[in-house]
C-alpha positions as CSV (number, residue, x, y, z in Angstrom):
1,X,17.5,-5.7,23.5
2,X,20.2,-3.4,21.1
3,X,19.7,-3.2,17.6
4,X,22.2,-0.8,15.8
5,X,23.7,0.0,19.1
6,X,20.6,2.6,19.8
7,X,18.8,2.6,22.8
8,X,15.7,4.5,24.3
9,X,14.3,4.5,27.7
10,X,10.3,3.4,27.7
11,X,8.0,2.6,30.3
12,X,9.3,-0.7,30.7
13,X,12.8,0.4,30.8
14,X,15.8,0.2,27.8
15,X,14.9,-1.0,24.6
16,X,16.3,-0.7,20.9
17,X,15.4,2.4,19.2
18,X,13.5,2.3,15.7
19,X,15.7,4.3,13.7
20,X,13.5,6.2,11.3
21,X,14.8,7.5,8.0
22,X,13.7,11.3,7.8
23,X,11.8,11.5,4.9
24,X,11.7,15.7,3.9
25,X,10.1,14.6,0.4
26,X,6.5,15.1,2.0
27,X,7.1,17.9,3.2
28,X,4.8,20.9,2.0
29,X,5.5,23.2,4.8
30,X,8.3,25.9,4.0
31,X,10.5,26.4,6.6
32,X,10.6,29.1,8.9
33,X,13.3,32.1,8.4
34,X,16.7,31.4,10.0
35,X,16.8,32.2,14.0
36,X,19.6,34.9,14.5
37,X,22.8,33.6,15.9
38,X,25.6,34.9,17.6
39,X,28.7,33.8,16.1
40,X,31.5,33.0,18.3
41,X,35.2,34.2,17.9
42,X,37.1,32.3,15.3
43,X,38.8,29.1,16.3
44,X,42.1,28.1,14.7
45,X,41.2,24.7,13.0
46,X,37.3,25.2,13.1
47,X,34.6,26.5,10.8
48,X,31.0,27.6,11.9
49,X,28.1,25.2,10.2
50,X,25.2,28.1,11.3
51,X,22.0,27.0,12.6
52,X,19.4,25.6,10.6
53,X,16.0,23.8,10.5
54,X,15.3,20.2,10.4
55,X,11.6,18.7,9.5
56,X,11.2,16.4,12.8
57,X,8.1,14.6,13.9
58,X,6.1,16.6,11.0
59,X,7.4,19.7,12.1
60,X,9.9,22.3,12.1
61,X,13.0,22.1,14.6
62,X,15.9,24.5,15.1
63,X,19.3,22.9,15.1
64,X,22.1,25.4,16.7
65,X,24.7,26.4,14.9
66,X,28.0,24.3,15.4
67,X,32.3,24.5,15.2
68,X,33.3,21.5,12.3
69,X,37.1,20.7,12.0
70,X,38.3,22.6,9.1
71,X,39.0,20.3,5.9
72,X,41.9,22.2,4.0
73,X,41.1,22.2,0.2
74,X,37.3,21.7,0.8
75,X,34.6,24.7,1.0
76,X,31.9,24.1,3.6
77,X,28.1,24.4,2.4
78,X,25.3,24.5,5.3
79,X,22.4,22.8,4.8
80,X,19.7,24.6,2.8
81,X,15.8,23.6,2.3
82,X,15.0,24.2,-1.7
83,X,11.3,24.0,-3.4
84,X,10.6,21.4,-5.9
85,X,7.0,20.4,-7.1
86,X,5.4,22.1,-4.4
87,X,7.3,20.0,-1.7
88,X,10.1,21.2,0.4
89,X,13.2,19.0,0.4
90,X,16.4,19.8,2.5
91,X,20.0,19.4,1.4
92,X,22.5,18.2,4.0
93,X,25.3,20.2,4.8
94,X,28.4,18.8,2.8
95,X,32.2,19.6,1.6
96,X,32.9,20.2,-1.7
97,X,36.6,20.4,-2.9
98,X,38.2,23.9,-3.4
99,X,35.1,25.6,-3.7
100,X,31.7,25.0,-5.3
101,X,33.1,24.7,-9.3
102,X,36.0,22.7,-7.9
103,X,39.4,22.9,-9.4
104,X,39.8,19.8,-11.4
105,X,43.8,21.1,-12.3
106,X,44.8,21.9,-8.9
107,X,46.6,25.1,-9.5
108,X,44.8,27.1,-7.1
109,X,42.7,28.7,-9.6
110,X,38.6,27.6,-9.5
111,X,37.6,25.9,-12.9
112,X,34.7,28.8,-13.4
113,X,38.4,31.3,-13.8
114,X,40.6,29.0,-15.4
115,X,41.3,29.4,-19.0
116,X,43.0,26.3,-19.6
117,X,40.5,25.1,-21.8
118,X,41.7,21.6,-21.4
119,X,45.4,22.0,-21.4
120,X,45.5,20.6,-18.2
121,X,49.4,21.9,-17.8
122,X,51.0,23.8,-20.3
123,X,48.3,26.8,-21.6
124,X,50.8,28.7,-24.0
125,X,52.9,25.3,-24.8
126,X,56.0,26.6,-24.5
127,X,56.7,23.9,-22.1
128,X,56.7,25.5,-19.1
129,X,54.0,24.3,-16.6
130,X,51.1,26.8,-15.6
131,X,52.0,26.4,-12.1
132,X,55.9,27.6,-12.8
133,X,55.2,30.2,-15.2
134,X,55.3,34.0,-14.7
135,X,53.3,34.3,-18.4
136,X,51.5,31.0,-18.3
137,X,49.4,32.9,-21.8
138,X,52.5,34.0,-23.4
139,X,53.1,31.4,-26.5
140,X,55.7,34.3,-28.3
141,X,58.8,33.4,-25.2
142,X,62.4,33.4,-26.4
C-alpha cells in the first residue's frame, strides 16, 4: 500500500503513512528556551536556519540547526513560536524579499529608509532617475 508516496514500517511490514497536519493552535505549552549551538564556519552559497523547537506528538522537540542555499535579494527569518490567546502558535521559517519592509522600488534602499514618498523613480523631478543620480533630493540642478 503507498499513499502520497510515504511509507512506515509496522508490525506487519510497509504500509502508507497517515500524514498528520501539525496543528500548533492547541498548543498551551510555551516552548522551552533555545539549546545553544555551535555555529559552523561560513559556507559560500549557504545561510545557517539555527535550531529551533517543533510541537510533536504533544510535546516539545528540538530540530538542529541547518545550512539553506542562499536566495540573493531575500532575508532569511527562522522560525519563531509567538503567544496569542493563551495558545502558543509557531511561524515557519520563510524568505522575505530584501529584507523584512521589503523594497517595493528596487533601488537597494529598504522602504522603512526610502523617502520616495511614491515617486517611484524620479524624487527631485529633475528627470534624472534615483538610481543614476548623485543628488537624487536636489530639485534646484542647472
Amino acid at each position: 500500500m503507498q499513499e502520497n508516496n510515504r511509507w512506515r514500517l509496522d508490525r506487519g511490514g510497509w504500509v502508507a503513512a497517515q500524514v498528520q497536519p501539525v496543528r500548533y493552535d492547541d498548543v498551551r505549552i510555551a516552548p522551552p528556551p533555545p539549546r545553544r549551538e555551535a555555529i559552523p564556519r561560513a559556507r559560500h552559497g549557504y545561510i545557517w536556519a539555527p535550531g529551533h523547537w517543533e510541537w510533536r506528538s504533544q510535546r516539545y522537540a528540538w530540530t538542529p540547526g541547518v545550512w539553506i542555499a542562499e536566495r540573493p535579494g531575500y532575508v532569511y527569518a527562522p522560525p519563531a513560536w509567538n503567544q496569542r490567546d493563551g495558545r502558543w502558535q509557531m511561524e515557519q521559517g520563510r524568505w522575505s524579499p530584501r529584507g523584512p519592509n521589503g523594497d517595493r522600488d528596487r533601488d537597494g534602499i529598504p522602504n522603512r529608509y526610502d523617502r520616495d514618498n511614491g515617486n517611484r523613480h524620479d524624487r527631485d523631478g529633475d528627470g534624472i532617475p534615483n538610481r543614476d543620480d548623485r543628488r537624487p533630493d536636489n530639485p534646484r540642478r542647472s
